[in-house]
C-alpha positions in Angstrom: 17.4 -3.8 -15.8 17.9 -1.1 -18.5 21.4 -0.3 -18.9 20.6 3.5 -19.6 18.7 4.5 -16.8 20.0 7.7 -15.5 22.6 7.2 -12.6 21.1 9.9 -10.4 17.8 8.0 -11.0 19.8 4.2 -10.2 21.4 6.4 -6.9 17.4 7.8 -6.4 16.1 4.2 -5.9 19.3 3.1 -3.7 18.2 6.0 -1.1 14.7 5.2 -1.4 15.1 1.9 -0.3 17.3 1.7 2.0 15.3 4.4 3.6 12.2 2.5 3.5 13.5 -0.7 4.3 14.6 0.7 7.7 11.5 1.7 8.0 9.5 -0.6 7.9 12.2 -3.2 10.0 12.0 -0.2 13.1 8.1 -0.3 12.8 8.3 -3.5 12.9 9.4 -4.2 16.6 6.4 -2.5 18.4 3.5 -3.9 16.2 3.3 -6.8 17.6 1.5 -4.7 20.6 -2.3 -4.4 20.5 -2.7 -1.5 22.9 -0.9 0.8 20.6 -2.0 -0.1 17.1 -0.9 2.9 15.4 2.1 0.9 14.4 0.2 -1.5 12.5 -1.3 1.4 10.9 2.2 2.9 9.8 4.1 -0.4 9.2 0.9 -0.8 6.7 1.3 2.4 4.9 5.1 1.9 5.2 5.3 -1.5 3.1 2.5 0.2 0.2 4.8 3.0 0.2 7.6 0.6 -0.7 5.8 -1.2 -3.1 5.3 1.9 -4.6 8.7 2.5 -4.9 9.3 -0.5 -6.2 7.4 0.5 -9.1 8.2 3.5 -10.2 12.3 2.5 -10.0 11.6 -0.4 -11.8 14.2 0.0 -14.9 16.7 0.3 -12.1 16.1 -3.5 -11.2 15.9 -7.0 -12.9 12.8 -8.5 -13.4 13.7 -11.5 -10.7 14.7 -8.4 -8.3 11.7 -6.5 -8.9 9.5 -9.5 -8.2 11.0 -10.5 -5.3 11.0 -6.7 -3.3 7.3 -6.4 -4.4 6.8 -10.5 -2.9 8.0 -9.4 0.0 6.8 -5.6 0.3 3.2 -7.7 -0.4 3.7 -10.4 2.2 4.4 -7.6 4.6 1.2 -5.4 3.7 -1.3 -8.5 3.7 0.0 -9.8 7.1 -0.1 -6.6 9.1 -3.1 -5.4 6.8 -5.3 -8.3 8.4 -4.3 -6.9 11.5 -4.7 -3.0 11.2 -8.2 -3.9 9.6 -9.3 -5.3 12.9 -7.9 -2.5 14.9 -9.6 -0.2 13.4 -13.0 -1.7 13.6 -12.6 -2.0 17.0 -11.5 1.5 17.5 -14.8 2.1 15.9 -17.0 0.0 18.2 -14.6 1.3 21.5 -16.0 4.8 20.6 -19.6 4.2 19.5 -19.6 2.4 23.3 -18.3 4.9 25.1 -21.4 7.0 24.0 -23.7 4.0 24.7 -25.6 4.0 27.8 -25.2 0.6 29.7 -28.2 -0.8 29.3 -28.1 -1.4 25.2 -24.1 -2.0 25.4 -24.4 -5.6 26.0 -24.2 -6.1 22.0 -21.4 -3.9 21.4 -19.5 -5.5 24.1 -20.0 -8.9 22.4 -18.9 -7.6 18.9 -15.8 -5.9 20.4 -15.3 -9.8 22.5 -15.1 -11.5 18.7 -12.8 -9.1 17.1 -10.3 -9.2 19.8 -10.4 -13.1 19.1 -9.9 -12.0 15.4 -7.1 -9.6 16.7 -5.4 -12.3 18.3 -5.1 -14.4 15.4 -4.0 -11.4 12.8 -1.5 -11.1 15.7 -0.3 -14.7 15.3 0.0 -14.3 11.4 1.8 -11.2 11.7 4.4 -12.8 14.4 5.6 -15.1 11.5 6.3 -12.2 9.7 7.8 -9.8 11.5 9.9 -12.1 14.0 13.7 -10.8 14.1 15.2 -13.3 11.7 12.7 -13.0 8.9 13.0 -9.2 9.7 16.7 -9.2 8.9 16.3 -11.6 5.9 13.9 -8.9 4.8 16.5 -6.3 5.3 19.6 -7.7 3.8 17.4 -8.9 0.8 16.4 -5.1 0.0 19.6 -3.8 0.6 20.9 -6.2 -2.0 18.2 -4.5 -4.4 19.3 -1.6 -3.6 22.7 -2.1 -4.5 22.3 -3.4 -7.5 20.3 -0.3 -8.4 22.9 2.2 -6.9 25.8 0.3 -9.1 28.9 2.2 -8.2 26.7 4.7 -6.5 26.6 2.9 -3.7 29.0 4.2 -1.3 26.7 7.8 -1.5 23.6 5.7 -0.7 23.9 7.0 3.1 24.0 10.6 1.8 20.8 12.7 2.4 18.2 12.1 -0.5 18.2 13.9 -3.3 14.9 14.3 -5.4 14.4 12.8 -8.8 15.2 15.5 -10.8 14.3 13.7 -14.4 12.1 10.8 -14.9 12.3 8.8 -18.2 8.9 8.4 -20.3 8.1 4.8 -18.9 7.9 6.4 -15.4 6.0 9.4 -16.9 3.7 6.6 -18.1 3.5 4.7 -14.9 2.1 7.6 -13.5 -0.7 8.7 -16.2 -1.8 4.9 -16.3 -2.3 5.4 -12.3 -3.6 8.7 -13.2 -6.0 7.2 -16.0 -7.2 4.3 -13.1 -8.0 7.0 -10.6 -10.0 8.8 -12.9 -11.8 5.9 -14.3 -13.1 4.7 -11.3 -14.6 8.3 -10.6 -18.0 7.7 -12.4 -19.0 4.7 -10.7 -17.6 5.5 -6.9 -19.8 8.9 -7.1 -22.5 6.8 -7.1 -24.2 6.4 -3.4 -23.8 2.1 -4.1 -20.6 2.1 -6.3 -18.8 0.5 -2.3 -16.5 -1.9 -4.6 -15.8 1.3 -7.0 -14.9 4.0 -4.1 -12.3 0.5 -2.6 -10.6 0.7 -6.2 -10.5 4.4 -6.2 -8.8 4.3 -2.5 -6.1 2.2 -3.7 -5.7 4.4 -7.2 -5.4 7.5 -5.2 -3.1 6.4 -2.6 -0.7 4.3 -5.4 -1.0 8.1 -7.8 0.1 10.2 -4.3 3.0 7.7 -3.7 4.1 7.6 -7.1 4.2 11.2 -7.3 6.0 11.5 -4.0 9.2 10.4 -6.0 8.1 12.0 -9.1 7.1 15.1 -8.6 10.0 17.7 -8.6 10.3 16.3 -12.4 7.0 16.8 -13.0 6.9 20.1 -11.5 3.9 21.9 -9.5 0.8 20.5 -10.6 2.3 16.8 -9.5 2.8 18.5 -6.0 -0.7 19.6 -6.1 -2.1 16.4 -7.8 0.0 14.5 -4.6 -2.1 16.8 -2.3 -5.4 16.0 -4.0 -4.6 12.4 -4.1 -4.2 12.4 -0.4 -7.4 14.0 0.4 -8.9 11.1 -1.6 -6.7 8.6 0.0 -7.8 9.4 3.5 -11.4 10.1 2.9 -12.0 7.1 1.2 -10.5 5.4 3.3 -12.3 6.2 6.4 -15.7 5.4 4.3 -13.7 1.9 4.2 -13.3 2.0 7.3 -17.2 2.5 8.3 -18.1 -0.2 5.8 -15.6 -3.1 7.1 -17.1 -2.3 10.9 -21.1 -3.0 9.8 -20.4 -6.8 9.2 -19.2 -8.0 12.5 -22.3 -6.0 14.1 -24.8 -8.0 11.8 -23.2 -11.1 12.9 -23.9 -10.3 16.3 -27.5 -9.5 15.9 -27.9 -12.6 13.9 -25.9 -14.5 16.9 -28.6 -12.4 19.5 -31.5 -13.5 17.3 -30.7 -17.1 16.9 -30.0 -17.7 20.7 -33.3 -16.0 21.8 -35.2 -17.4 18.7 -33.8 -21.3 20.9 -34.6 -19.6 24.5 -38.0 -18.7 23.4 -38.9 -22.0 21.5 -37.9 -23.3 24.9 -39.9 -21.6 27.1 -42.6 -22.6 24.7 -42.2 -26.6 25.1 -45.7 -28.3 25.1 -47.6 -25.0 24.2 -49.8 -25.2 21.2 -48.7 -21.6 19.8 -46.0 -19.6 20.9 -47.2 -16.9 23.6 -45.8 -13.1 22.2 -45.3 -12.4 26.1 -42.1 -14.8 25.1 -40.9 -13.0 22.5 -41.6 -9.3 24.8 -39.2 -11.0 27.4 -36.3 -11.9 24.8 -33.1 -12.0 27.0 -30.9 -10.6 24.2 -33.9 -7.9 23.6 -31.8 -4.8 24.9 -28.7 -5.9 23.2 -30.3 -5.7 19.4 -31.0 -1.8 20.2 -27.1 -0.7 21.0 -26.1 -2.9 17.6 -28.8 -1.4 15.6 -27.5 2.1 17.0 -24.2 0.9 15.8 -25.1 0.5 12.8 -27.0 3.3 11.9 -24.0 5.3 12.9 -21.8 3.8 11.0 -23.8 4.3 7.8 -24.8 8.2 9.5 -21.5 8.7 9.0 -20.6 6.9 6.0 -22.8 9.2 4.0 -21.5 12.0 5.5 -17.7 11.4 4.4 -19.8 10.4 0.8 -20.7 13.6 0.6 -17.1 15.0 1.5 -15.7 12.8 -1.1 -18.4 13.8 -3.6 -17.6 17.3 -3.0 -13.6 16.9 -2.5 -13.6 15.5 -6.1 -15.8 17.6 -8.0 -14.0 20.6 -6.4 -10.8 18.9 -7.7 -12.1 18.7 -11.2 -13.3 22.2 -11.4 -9.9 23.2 -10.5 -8.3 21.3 -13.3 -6.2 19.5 -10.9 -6.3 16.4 -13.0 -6.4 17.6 -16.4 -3.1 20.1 -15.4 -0.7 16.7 -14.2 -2.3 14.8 -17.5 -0.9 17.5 -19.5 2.5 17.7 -17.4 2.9 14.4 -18.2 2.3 14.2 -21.5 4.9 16.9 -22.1 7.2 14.3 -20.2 6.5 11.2 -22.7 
């Protein structure tokens, strides 16, 4: 830990969190419950937003510290990550059904019949996670980091938060280095196949907005609008992610569909010489490929669609100088 790191900025970090670590310990005594999964969803967010914290208050901690909050803000986000993932592909398939008509639903009830197996063993992982006494360990352990950042400071901890008035030129440079990644990743994720591109440039935008969430009354007005545009980023490309993680588990189940009438039919075939296309007409699973195949092309209907939003959402950006405005901010700062 740098001995001269602003106390207000040591006191900063202290709030920060304490208030995230309680948090993400309330969130955590609901997600455990599948029929309201919004919790996963915040406890999620909740344990990237104290990663992020984590890094941009780094000076204020020793290296052992700082790797053992971002071990366990990690642990947290992979476990209950595997779960929200699932969720939401299910929320997916739940609505696409409800507009199905009954007779090609049959598929779509089989993929939402897997994932709630896979739910069920995200929800297992996550239990050891989240049970109440790894849940306090969790607490006490981040409430010792952020003592040792508050120092002397500690008794005000409890005290409303107060903004991050200054930031030193490492945490100005923690942010353009987020701010460089976002932008870097632009080319290649405006590109109609760049999928593994537009993933990296979710995480850059959402890790830019949460820096700047602590950052930005230093860096004045164009961070606050930079935090904004980040966020529009954040949530369109992440629904795109959203669309791409649900096509999978309906290819599965066509291939399953295939493969099981592919064996009835070379059944009902025994001892023929050739196989009969009046077999292959009266496939069992026949009605089930054209609800999956429905799925699926609504899922990539509207994947292009939020493309196109993204597309549009960052060129708009650009023209308004949103990015080059906070580059220059922050190289005032350094």
């Amino acid at each position: 830990m740098s001995t001269d790191v602003d106390p207000r900025y040591r006191l900063a970090a202290s709030q920060v969190l304490e208030e995230r670590a309680t948090q993400i310990t309330v969130l955590s005594k609901g997600v455990l419950d599948v029929t309201e999964t919004g919790a996963a969803n915040d406890l999620w967010l909740a344990s990237r937003r104290l990663r992020a914290a984590l890094e941009v208050f780094r000076p204020c901690f020793g290296k052992a510290q700082y790797r053992e909050g971002k071990a366990e803000a990690r642990r947290i986000s992979r476990a209950v990550g595997d779960r929200r993932d699932v969720d939401v592909v299910i929320g997916e398939f739940e609505a696409i059904r409800e507009e199905t008509a009954p007779a090609d639903a049959e598929g779509i009830d089989r993929v939402i019949a897997n994932l709630r197996r896979d739910q069920a063993t995200a929800n297992r992982a996550l239990a050891q996670v989240v049970h109440g006494r790894r849940m306090q360990a969790f607490r006490v352990r981040i409430e010792e980091i952020a003592d040792s950042a508050g120092e002397g400071d500690v008794v005000d901890r409890a005290d409303e938060y107060r903004p991050v008035e200054t930031v030193s030129p490492d945490v100005a440079g923690l942010v353009a280095r987020r701010l460089a990644r976002l932008r870097r990743e632009a080319a290649d994720s405006l590109e109609a196949d760049g999928v593994k591109a537009q993933q990296r440039m979710r995480v850059a935008a959402e890790r830019l907005r949460y820096a700047l969430e602590l950052t930005g009354d230093a860096l004045g007005t164009q961070a606050h609008t930079a935090r904004r545009a980040a966020r529009g980023l954040q949530e369109v490309l992440g629904e795109m992610r959203d669309c791409d993680l649900a096509v999978p588990p309906a290819r599965k189940a066509i291939a399953e569909l295939e493969g099981e009438d592919v064996a009835t039919i070379i059944e009902r075939s025994r001892g023929s010489r050739d196989l009969d296309p009046v077999l292959v007409q009266a496939a069992p699973n026949r009605a089930a490929y054209r609800g999956l195949e429905l799925a699926v092309v609504h899922l990539t209907a509207r994947h292009q669609m939020l493309f196109e939003r993204f597309k549009r959402l960052w060129h708009e950006q650009s023209r308004q100088g949103v990015w080059v405005a906070l580059e220059t901010s922050l190289k005032v700062e350094s």
